[in-house]
C-alpha atoms as one frame of an Amber mdcrd trajectory, in Angstrom:
protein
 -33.749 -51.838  65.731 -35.516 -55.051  66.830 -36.599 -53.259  70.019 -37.939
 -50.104  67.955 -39.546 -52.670  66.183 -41.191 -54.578  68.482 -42.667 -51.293
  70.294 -44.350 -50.003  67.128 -46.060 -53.196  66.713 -47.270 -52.675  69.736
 -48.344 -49.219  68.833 -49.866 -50.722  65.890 -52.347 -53.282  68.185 -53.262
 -50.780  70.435 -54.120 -47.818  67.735 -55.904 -50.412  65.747 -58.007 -51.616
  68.693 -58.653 -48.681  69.554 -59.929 -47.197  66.208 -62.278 -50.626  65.894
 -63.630 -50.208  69.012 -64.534 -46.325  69.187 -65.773 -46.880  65.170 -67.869
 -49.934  66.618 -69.753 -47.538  69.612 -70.447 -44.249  67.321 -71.965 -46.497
  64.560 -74.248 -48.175  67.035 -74.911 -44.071  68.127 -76.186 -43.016  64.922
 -79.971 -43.073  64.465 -81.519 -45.660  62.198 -80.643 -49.280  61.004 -80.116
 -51.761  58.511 -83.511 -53.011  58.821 -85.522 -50.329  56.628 -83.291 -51.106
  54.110 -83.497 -54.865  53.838 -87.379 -54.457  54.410 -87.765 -53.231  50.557
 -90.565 -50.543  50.093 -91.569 -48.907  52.686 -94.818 -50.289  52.921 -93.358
 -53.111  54.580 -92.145 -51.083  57.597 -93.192 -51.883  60.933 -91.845 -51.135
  64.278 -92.643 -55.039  64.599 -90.900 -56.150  61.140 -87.784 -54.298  62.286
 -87.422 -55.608  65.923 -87.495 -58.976  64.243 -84.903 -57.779  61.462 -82.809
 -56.685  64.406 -83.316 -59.928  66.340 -82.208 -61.922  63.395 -79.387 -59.723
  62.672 -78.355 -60.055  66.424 -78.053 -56.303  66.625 -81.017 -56.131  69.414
 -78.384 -57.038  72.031 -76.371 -54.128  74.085 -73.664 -52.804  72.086 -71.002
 -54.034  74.611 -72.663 -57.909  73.967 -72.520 -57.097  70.127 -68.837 -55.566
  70.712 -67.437 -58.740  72.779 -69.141 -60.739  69.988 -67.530 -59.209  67.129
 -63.732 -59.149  68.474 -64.029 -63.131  69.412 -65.162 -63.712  66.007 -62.250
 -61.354  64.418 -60.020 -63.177  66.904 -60.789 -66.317  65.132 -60.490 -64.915
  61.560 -63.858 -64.283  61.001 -65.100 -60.384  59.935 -68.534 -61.173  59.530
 -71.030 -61.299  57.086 -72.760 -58.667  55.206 -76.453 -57.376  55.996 -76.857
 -55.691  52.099 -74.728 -58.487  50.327 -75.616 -60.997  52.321 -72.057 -62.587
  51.639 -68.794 -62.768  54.227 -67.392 -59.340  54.708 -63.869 -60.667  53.635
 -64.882 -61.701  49.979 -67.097 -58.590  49.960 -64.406 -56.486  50.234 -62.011
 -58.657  48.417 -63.859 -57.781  45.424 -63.629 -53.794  45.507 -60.145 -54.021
  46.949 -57.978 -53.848  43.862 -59.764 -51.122  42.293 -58.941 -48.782  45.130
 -55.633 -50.021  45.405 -54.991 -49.271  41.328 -56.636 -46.000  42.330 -54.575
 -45.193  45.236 -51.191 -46.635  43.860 -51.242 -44.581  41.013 -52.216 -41.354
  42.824 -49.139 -42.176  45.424 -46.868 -42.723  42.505 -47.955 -39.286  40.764
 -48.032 -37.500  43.936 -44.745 -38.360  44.792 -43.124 -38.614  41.509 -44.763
 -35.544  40.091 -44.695 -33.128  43.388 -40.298 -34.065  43.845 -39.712 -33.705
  40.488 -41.540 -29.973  40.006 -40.835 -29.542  43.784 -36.820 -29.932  43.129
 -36.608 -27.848  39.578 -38.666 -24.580  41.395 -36.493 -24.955  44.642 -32.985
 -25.419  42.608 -34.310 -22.105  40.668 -35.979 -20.360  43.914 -37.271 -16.894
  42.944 -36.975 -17.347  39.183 -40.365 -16.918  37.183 -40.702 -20.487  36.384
 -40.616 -20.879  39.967 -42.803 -17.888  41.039 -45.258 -19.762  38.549 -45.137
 -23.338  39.543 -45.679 -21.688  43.317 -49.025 -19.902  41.983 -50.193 -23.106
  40.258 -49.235 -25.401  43.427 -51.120 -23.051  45.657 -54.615 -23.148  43.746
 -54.591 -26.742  43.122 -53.904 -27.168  46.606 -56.563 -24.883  47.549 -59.636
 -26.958  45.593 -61.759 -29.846  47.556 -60.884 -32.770  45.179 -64.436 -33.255
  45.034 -65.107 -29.585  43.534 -62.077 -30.647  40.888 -63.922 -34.028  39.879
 -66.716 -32.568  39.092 -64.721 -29.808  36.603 -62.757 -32.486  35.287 -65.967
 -34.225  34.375 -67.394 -31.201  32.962 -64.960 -30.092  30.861 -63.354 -33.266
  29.657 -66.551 -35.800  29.691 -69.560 -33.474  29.114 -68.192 -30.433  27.087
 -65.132 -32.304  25.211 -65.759 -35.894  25.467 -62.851 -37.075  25.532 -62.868
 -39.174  28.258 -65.534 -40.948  30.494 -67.372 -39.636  33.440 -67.585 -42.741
  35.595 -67.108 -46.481  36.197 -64.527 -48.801  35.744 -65.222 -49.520  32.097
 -67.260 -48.904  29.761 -70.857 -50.687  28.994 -71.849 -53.313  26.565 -68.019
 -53.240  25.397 -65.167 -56.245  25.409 -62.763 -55.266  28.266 -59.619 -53.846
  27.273 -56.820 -52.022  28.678 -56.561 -48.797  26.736 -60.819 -48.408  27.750
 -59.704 -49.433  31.394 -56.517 -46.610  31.055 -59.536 -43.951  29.795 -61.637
 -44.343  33.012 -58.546 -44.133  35.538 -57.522 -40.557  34.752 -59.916 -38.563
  35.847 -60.605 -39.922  39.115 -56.431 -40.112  39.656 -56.088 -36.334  38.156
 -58.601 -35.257  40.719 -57.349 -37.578  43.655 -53.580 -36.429  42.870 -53.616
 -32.526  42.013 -54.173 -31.150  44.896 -51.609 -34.108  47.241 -48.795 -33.233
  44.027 -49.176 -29.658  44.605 -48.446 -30.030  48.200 -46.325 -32.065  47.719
 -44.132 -29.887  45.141 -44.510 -26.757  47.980 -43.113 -28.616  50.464 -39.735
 -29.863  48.584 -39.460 -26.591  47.112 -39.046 -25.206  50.842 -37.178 -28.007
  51.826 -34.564 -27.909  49.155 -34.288 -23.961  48.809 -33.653 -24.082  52.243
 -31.038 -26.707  51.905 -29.102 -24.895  49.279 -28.692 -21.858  51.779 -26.951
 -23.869  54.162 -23.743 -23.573  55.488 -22.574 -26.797  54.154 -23.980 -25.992
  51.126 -22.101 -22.877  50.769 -18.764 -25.148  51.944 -19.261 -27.476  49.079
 -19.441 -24.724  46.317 -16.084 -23.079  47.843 -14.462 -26.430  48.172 -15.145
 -25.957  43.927 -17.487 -29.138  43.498 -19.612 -29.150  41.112 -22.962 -27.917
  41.331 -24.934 -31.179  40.138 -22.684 -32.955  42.816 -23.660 -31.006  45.079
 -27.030 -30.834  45.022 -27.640 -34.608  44.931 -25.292 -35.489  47.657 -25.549
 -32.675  49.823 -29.053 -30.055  49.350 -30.936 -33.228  48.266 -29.691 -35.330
  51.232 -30.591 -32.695  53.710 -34.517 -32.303  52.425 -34.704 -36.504  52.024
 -36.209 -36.219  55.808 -38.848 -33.737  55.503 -39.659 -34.747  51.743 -40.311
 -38.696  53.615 -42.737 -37.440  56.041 -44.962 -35.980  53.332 -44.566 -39.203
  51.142 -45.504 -41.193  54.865 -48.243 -38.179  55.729 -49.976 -38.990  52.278
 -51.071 -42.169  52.062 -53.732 -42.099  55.122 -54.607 -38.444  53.114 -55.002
 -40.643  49.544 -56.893 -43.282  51.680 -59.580 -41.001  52.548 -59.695 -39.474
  49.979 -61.006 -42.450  47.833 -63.844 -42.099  49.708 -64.732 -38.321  47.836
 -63.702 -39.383  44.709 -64.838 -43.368  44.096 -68.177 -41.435  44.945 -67.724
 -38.798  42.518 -66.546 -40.912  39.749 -68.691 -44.293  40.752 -65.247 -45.738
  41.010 -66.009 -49.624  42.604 -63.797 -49.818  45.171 -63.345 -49.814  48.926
 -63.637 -45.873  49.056 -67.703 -46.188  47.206 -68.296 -49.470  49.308 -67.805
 -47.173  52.859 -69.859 -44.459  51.513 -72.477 -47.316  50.636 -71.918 -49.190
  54.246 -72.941 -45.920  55.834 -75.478 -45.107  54.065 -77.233 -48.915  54.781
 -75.789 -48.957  58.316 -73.963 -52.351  56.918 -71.695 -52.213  60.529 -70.304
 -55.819  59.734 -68.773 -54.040  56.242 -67.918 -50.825  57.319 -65.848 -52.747
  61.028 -64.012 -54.547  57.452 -62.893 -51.267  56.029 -62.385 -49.570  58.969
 -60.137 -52.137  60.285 -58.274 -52.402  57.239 -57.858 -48.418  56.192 -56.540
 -48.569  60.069 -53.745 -51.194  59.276 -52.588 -48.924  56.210 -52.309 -45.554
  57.511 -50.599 -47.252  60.650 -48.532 -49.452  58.184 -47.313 -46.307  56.038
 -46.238 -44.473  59.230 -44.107 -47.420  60.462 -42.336 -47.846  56.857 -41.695
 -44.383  57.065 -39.588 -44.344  60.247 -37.897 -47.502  58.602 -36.943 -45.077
  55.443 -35.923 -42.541  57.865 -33.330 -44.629  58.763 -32.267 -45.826  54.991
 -32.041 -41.951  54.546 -29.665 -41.363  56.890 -28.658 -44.109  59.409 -27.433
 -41.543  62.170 -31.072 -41.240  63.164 -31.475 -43.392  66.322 -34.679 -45.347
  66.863 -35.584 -44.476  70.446
């Protein structure tokens, strides 16, 4: 276990450096800068005015100087500062972090919670018409862009209905409250967590119809046990595995897919502020983000081999 450990923290290091460093080279690829945005109008830009933007920026060096720069100063707990909000990168994303996390958490919990729970009723009933139904549904949520569902959600239920808002956090010239705050999250969630719940309720509908044809399935029923019993100790236990690595394959899926949606639904959080870094070639920013969606997804998959374990401890960590 503490071996296992150890090597997927190594794993971790090496993927992470890895991502930073080939995210760090294809910025510096892409045409254009920071400096025509930090000009102003365009009146004031000058292939003079922006080799001096980029000298004070220090991004006129060679990308391996700018490179070797930037991992002594994250060495030393230090991400930069911001070209656009001309504050550390740290704070800057401090301040859209819990927004994406309320986003994402939420989504994860309905994803998971949601997709079992439908996934488990249509598999337990496996060629019934509820099932045959729920199977339909699953496969045309799954089959819209969540981006192509925000924008019907905001159709029908902000422009035609109005019953709830089309974007932001909260609502404008209004005290703060939480059922206002409640009204903005459930659009963006409904469109971040349709299409992840649908797959998600396909998947444990395979997993667990397939469990209850089992041999040992079979065994139970003629040993006379009864049916609940035996499929929570015995169909459920056998589709734990498979339904774990969907749960673990999800939340790098949910983490980019903040990006879509936070867009759609001017959502302030981490997912808006990458679109935004991109757009102003902000590399100090978008190295923050990077780096940190990086930790997650690599995070999630390394909890998830940990649950494999809680789910049945006769898996061996090699």
């Amino acid at each position: 276990m503490i071996a296992f450990s150890l090597r997927r923290l190594l794993q971790v290091v090496v993927t992470v450096a890895l991502l930073t460093v080939t995210t760090f080279i294809l910025m510096h690829l892409v045409p254009g800068g920071p400096a025509f945005f930090l000009m102003g109008t365009p009146d004031h830009y000058t292939p003079e005015h922006e080799a001096a933007v980029n000298r004070v920026l220090g991004i006129d060096q060679p990308v391996v100087s700018q490179l070797v720069l930037w991992v002594y100063a994250f060495v030393h707990g230090d991400l930069g500062w911001s070209f656009f909000y001309k504050d550390s990168v740290a704070h800057v994303i401090g301040l859209r972090l819990w927004p994406t996390i309320e986003l994402a958490g939420l989504t994860l919990l309905l994803t998971i919670g949601g997709g079992i729970t439908l996934g488990l009723y249509a598999g337990a009933h496996a060629g019934s018409r509820i099932d045959r139904c729920l199977s339909a549904a699953s496969v045309v949520a799954l089959s819209v862009p969540s981006f192509w569902l925000g924008i019907a959600l905001v159709f029908v239920f902000a422009v035609w209905q109005r019953w709830l808002p089309s974007s932001g956090i909260a609502a404008l010239n209004e005290p703060p409250s939480v059922a206002d705050h409640v009204r903005h999250l459930v659009l963006p969630v409904l469109a971040l967590s349709l299409s992840h719940m649908a797959g998600m309720g396909l998947y444990v509908r395979t997993s667990v119809a397939e469990a209850l044809r089992s041999d040992c399935i079979r065994t139970a029923r003629a040993k006379g046990l009864p049916g609940r019993l035996v499929f929570v100790r015995h169909a459920l236990r056998s589709a734990l595995i498979p339904i774990l690595t969907m749960a673990g394959l999800y939340v790098p899926n949910i983490s980019g897919g903040t990006v879509v949606v936070e867009t759609v639904f001017s959502w302030p959080g981490i997912g808006q502020l990458m679109t935004l870094s991109v757009v102003r070639r902000d590399y100090p920013v978008l190295m923050g983000i990077v780096l940190l969606l990086g930790v997650v997804v690599v995070a999630a998959s390394w909890l998830t081999d940990m649950a494999y374990h809680l789910a049945d401890p006769r898996i061996a960590f090699n």
